[in-house]
C-alpha positions in Angstrom: -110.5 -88.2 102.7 -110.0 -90.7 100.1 -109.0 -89.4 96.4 -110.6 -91.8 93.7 -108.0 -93.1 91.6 -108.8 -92.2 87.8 -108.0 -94.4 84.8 -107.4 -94.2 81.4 -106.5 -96.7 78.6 -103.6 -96.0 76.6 -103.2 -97.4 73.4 -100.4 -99.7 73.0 -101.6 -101.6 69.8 -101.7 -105.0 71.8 -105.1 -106.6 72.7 -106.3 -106.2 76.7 -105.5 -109.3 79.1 -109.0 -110.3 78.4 -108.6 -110.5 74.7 -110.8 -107.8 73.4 -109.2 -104.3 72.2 -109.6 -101.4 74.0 -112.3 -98.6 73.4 -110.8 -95.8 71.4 -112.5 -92.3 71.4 -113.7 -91.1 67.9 -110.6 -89.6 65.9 -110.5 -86.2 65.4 -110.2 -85.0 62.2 -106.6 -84.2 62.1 -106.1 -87.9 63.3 -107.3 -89.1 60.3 -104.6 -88.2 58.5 -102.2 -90.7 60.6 -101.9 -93.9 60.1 -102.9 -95.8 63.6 -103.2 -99.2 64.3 -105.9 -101.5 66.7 -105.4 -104.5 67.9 -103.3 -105.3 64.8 -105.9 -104.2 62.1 -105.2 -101.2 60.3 -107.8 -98.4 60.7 -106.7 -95.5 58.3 -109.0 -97.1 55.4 -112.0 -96.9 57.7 -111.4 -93.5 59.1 -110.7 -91.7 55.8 -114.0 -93.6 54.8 -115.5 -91.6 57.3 -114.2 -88.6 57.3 -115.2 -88.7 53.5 -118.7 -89.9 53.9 -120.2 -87.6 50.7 -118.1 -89.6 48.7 -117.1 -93.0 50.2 -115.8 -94.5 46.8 -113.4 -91.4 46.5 -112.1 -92.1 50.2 -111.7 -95.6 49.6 -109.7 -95.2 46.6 -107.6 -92.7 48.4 -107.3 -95.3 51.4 -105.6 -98.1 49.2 -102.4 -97.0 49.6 -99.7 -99.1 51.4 -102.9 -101.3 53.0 -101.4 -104.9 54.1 -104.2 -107.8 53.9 -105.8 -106.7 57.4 -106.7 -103.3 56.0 -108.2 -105.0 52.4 -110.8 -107.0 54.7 -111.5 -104.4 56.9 -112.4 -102.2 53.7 -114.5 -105.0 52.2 -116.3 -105.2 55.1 -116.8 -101.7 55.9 -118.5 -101.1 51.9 -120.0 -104.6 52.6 -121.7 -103.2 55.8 -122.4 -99.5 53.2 -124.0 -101.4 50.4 -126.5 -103.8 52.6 -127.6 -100.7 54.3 -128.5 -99.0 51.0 -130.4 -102.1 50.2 -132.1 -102.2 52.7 -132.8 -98.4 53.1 -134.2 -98.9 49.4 -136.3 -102.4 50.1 -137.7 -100.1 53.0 -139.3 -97.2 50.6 -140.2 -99.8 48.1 -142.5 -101.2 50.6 -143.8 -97.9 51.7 -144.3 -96.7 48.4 -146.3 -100.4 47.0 -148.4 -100.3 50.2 -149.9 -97.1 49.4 -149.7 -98.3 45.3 -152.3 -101.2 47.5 -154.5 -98.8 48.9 -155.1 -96.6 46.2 -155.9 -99.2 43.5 -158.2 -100.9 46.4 -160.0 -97.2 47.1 -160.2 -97.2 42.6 -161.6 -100.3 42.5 -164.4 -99.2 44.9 -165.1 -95.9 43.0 -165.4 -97.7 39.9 -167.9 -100.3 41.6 -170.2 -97.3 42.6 -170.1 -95.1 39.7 -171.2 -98.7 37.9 -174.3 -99.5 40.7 -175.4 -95.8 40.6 -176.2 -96.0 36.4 -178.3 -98.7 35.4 -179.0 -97.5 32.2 -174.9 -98.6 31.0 -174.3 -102.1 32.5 -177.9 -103.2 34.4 -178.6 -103.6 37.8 -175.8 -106.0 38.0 -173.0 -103.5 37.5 -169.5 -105.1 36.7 -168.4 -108.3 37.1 -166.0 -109.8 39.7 -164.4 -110.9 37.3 -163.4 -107.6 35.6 -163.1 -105.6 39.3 -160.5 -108.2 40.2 -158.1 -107.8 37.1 -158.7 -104.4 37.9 -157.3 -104.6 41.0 -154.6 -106.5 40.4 -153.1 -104.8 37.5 -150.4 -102.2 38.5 -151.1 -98.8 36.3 -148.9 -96.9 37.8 -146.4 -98.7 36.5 -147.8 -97.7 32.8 -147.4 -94.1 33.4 -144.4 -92.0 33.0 -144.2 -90.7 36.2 -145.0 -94.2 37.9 -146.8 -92.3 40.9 -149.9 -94.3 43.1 -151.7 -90.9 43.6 -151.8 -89.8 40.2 -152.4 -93.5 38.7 -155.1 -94.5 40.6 -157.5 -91.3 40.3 -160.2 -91.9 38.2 -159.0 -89.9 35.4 -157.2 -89.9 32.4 -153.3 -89.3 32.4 -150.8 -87.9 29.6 -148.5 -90.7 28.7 -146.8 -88.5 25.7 -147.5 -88.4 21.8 -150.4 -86.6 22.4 -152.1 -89.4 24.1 -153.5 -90.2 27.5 -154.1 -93.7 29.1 -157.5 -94.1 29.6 -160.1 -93.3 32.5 -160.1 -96.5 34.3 -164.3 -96.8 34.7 -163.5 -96.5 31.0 -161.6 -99.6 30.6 -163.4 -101.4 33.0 -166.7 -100.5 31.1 -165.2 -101.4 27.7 -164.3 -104.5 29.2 -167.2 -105.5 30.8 -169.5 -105.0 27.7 -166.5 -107.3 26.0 -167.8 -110.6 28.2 -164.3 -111.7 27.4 -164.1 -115.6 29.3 -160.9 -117.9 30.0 -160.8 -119.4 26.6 -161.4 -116.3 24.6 -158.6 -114.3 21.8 -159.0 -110.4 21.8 -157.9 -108.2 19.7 -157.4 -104.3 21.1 -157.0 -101.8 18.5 -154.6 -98.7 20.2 -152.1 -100.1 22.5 -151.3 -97.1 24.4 -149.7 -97.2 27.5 -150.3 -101.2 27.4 -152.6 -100.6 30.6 -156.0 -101.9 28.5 -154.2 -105.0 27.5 -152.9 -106.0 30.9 -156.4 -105.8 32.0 -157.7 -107.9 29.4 -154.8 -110.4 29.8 -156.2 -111.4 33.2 -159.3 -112.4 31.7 -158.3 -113.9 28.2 -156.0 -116.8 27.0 -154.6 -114.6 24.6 -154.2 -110.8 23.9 -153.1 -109.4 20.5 -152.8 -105.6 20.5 -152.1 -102.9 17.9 -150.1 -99.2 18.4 -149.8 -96.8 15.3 -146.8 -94.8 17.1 -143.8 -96.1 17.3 -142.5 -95.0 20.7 -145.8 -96.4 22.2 -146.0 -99.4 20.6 -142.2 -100.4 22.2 -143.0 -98.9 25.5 -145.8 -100.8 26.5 -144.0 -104.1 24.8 -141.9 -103.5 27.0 -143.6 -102.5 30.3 -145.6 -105.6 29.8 -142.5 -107.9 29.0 -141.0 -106.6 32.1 -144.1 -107.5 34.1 -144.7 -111.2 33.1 -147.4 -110.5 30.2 -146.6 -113.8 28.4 -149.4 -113.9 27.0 -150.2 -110.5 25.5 -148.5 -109.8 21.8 -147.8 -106.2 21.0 -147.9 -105.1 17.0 -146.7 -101.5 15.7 -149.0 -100.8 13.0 -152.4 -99.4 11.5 -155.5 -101.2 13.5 -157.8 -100.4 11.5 -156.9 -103.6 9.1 -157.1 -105.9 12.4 -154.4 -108.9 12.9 -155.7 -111.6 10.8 -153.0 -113.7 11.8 -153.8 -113.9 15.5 -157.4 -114.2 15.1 -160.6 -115.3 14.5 -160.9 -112.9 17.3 -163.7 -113.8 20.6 -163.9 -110.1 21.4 -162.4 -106.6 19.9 -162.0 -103.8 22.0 -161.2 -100.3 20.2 -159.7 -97.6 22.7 -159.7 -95.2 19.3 -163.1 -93.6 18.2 -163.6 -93.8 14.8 -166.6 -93.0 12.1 -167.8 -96.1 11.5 -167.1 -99.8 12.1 -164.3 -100.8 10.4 -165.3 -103.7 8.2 -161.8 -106.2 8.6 -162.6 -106.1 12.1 -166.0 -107.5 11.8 -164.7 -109.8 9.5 -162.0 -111.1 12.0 -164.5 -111.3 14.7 -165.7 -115.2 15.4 -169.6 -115.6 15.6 -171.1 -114.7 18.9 -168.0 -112.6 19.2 -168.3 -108.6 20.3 -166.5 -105.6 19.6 -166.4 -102.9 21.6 -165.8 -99.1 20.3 -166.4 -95.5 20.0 -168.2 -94.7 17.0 -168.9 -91.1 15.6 -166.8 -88.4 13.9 -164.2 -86.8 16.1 -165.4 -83.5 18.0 -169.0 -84.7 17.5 -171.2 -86.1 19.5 -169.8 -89.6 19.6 -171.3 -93.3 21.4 -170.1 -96.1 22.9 -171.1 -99.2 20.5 -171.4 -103.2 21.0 -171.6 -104.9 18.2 -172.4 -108.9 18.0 -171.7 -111.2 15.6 -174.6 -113.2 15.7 -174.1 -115.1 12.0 -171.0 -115.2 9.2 -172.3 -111.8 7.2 -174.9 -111.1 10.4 -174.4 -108.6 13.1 -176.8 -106.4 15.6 -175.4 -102.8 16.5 -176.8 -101.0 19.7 -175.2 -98.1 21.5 -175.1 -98.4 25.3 -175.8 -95.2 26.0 -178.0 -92.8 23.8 -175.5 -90.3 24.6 -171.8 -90.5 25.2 -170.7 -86.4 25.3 -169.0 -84.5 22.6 -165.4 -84.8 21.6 -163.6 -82.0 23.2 -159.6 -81.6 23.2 -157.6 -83.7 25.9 -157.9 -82.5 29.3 -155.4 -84.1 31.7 -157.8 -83.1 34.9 -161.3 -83.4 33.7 -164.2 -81.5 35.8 -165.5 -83.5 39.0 -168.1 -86.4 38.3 -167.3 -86.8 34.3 -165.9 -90.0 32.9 -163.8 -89.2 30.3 -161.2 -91.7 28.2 -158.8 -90.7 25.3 -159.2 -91.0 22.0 -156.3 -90.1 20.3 -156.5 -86.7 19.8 -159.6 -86.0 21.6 -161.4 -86.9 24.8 -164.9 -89.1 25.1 -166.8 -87.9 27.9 -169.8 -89.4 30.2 -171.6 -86.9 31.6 -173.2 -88.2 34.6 
């Protein structure tokens, strides 16, 4: 009968005949403690790394004791090797989480293209422009929300961004910007920042975008948010709208997110000829109606309400019912029923 031989390594800290070190078994924990050389490179930094994996700066602080040169590049490389797979571990989910961000807007941007073919009576049989679908489609808005989530941005529904406001419905804001006709070469004026969403949008369409916020924290939020985000062209004022921004205009086009009583006259005034302005108008908790008006002369202007009836103003409701368009309004909510 012939008995197989069995071998084993043994460790003798010198490198095999064939130049490569030999294969050490995992340490058990109470080896960790020792100090233990391979192949000339000392391994007690990268064990006590492991053995403290919750906390792998804590370990490696602790592991810096009496390390030659060997040990300092065997450390770099081992939080080298710690930090790129973090990275990519992150880039990973940020990909996920933008290629669903893709889908939803896509999915938005074809609910907001039927809900505009199924009414006539708001924008024609033509519906919305190409023009406006594609800036909405390429404007991020779940990056203007506090919570920054795809699901919750890209419902068709208004969202609580705090301060007792909501960024608006987005068939909203693609309906106030349609009935806007805002073109390449055109300045606009919007009158209640917000979250900055309504702006972005209109900054894919316009030269320039001048836009005013009444609250504070708003105001430098969506500055901000649309710094961040490459909005060169978009200017972001903290003040009363109702007064306009003389010094950015004549304006081509207003666009009011706030409903208000009437018309407020400096805003005509700072609207070019041929210009429109797009807003709200009736008292809040009434029955309230989306208005265009044109500028059709210096002194002259035609009024006409898209639709004879917008809803009544009721308070904000973060989750409106199924099948009604709703937008905010400061303190209150415009609805269209459909």
């Amino acid at each position: 009968m012939t008995s197989k031989k069995r071998h084993s390594i043994k460790h003798t800290g010198e490198p095999s005949e064939a130049g490569l070190c030999p294969v050490l078994p995992f340490p058990r924990q109470g080896v960790l403690e020792d100090r233990l050389t391979h192949c000339g490179h000392s391994l007690d930094a990268v064990f006590r790394l492991t053995a403290d994996r919750s906390n792998p700066l804590v370990a490696l602080k602790r592991s810096t004791q009496n390390r030659g040169p060997i040990g300092d590049r065997t450390i770099m490389k081992t939080l080298l090797l710690l930090v790129l797979s973090m990275v990519a571990a992150a880039r990973e989910a940020t990909a996920q989480e933008d290629a669903q961000c893709v889908r939803e807007r896509a999915a938005m941007v074809e609910t907001i293209r039927a809900y505009a073919r199924s009414d006539a009576s708001v924008l024609g049989q033509q519906g919305l422009s190409e023009r406006v679908l594609e800036a909405m489609g390429q404007t991020k808005r779940h990056l203007f929300i506090p919570e920054r989530s795809c699901s919750i941005a890209y419902a068709d529904r208004p969202f609580p961004i705090g301060h007792g406001q909501t960024i608006s419905q987005p068939f909203i804001v693609a309906l106030m910007t349609q009935l806007a006709e805002v073109a390449p070469d055109h300045v606009v004026l919007e009158v209640g920042t917000g979250s900055g969403y309504q702006a972005a949008i209109l900054a894919h369409l316009a030269r320039k975008v001048c836009t005013i916020e009444i609250i504070p924290p708003l105001a430098e939020a969506a500055a901000k948010t649309l710094r961040d985000l490459a909005y060169d062209n978009v200017s972001v004022r903290l003040g009363d709208g109702y007064g306009g921004w003389p010094e950015c205009g004549p304006f081509d086009a207003i666009v009011v997110t706030a409903a208000l009583g009437q018309v407020p006259p400096p805003l005509i005034e700072q609207l070019k000829v041929g210009g429109r302005l797009v807003m709200p108008v009736g008292p809040a908790y009434t029955t309230q109606h989306l208005t265009v008006v044109e500028k059709i002369a210096p002194g002259k202007t035609t009024t006409r309400a898209v639709a004879p009836k917008i809803g009544s103003m009721v308070e904000v409701i973060p989750e409106p019912p199924e099948n009604i368009f709703t937008r905010s309004s400061r303190s209150s909510t415009c609805s269209l029923a459909r």
